[in-house]
C-alpha positions as CSV (number, residue, x, y, z in Angstrom):
1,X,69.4,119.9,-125.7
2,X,68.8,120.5,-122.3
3,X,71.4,121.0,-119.8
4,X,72.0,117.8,-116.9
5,X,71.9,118.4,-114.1
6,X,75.5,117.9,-112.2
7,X,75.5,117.5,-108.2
8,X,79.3,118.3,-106.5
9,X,79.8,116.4,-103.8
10,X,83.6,117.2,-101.8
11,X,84.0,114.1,-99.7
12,X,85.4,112.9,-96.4
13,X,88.8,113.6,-97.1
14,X,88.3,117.1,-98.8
15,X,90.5,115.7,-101.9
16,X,88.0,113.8,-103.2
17,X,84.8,114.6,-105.1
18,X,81.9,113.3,-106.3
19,X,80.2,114.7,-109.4
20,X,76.5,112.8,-109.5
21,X,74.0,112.9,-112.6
22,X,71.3,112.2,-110.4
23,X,68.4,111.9,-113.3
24,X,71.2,109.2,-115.6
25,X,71.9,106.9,-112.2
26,X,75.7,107.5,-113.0
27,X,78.9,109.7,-112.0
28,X,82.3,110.1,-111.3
29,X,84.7,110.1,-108.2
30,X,87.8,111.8,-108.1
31,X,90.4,112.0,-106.2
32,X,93.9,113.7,-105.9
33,X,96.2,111.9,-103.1
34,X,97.9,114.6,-100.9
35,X,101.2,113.3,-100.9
36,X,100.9,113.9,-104.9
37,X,102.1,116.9,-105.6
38,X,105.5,116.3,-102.9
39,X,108.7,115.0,-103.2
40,X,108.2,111.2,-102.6
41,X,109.4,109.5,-99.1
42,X,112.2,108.7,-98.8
43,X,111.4,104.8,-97.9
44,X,109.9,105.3,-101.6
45,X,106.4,104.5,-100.6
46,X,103.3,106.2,-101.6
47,X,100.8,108.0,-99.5
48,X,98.3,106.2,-98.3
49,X,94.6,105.1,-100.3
50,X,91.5,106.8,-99.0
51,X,88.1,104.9,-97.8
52,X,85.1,107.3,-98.5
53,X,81.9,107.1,-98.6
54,X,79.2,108.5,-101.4
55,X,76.5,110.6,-101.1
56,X,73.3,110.8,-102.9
57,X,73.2,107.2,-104.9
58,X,69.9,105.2,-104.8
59,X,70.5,102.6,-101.6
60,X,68.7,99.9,-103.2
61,X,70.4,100.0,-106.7
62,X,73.4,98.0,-108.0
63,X,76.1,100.4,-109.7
64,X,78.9,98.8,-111.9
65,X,82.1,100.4,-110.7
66,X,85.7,101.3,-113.1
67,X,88.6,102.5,-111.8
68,X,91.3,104.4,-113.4
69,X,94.5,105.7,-112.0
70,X,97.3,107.6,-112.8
71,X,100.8,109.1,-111.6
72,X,101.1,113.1,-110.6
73,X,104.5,115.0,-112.1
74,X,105.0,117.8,-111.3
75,X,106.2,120.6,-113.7
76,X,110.1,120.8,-113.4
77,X,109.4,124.2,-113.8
78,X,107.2,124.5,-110.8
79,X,109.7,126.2,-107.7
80,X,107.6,124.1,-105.1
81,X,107.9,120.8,-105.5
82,X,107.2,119.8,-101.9
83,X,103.7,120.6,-101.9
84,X,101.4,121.2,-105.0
85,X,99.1,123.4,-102.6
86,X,101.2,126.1,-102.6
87,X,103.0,126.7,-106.0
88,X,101.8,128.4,-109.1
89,X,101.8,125.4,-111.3
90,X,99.3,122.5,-110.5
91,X,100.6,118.8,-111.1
92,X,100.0,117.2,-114.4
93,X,98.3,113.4,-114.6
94,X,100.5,110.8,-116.8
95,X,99.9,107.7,-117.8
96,X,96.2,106.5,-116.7
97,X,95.5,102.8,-117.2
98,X,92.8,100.8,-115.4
99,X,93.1,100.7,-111.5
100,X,93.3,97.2,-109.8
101,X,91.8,96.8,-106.4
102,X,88.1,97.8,-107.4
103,X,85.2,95.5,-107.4
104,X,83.2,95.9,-110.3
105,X,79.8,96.7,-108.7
106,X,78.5,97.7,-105.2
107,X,75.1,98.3,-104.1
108,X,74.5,102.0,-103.7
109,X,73.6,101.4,-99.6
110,X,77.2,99.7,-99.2
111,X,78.9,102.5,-100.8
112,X,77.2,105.2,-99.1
113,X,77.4,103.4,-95.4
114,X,80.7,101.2,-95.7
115,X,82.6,103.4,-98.7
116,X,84.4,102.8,-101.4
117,X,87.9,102.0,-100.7
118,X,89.9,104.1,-103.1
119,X,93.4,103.0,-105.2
120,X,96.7,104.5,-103.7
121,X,97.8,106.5,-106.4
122,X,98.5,110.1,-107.2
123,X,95.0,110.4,-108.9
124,X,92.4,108.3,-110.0
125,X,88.8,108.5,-111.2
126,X,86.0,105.6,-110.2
127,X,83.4,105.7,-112.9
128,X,79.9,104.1,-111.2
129,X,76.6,103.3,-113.4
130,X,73.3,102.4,-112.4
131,X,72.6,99.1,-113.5
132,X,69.2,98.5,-114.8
């Protein structure tokens, strides 16, 4: 089998990424929230979601979109729990269940001009397809 061919794309924010089978018309976003990996406010919110926009997708196209999300714990054995960035241990991903908040397609010109307006969670994944 041959090898695809994966294209990395690290997106406006620099926590996000895009990882784009160009040739299959499908790929994956990812994100880690910065506020993840530290000790949550003290008003108990969560950090805030992220709008970016993709790179690469066909403008003309229709892509079915899935969203998945899940919380970031960090290790209790981890000595920095303020900021994931700078200990030794990096923050595990627990229970991931589909995201809310996603529509389930976009035009591939929308999503590279406007963006894709990303859950607010400590990490989630937005699976887009080429639809045919």
């Amino acid at each position: 089998m041959d090898p695809r061919r994966c294209e990395l794309h690290v997106l406006d924010d620099g926590m996000t990424w895009q990882f784009d089978l160009p040739e299959e018309g499908r790929g994956v976003v990812y994100r880690i929230d910065a506020w993840a990996g530290r000790a949550a406010p003290a008003d108990g919110s969560a950090g805030p979601g992220a709008s970016v926009t993709l790179r690469a997708l066909d403008a003309a196209a229709t892509y079915a979109l899935t969203a998945y999300a899940g919380a970031v714990v960090q290790s209790p054995t981890d000595s920095s729990v303020e900021d994931f960035t700078k200990g030794p241990l990096f923050p595990m991903v627990h229970a991931v269940e589909p995201a809310s908040g996603i529509a389930a397609s976009a035009v591939g010109s929308a999503l590279m001009e406007k963006g894709l307006e990303l859950p607010n969670a400590g990490a989630c994944w937005v699976v887009y397809r080429r639809m045919r």
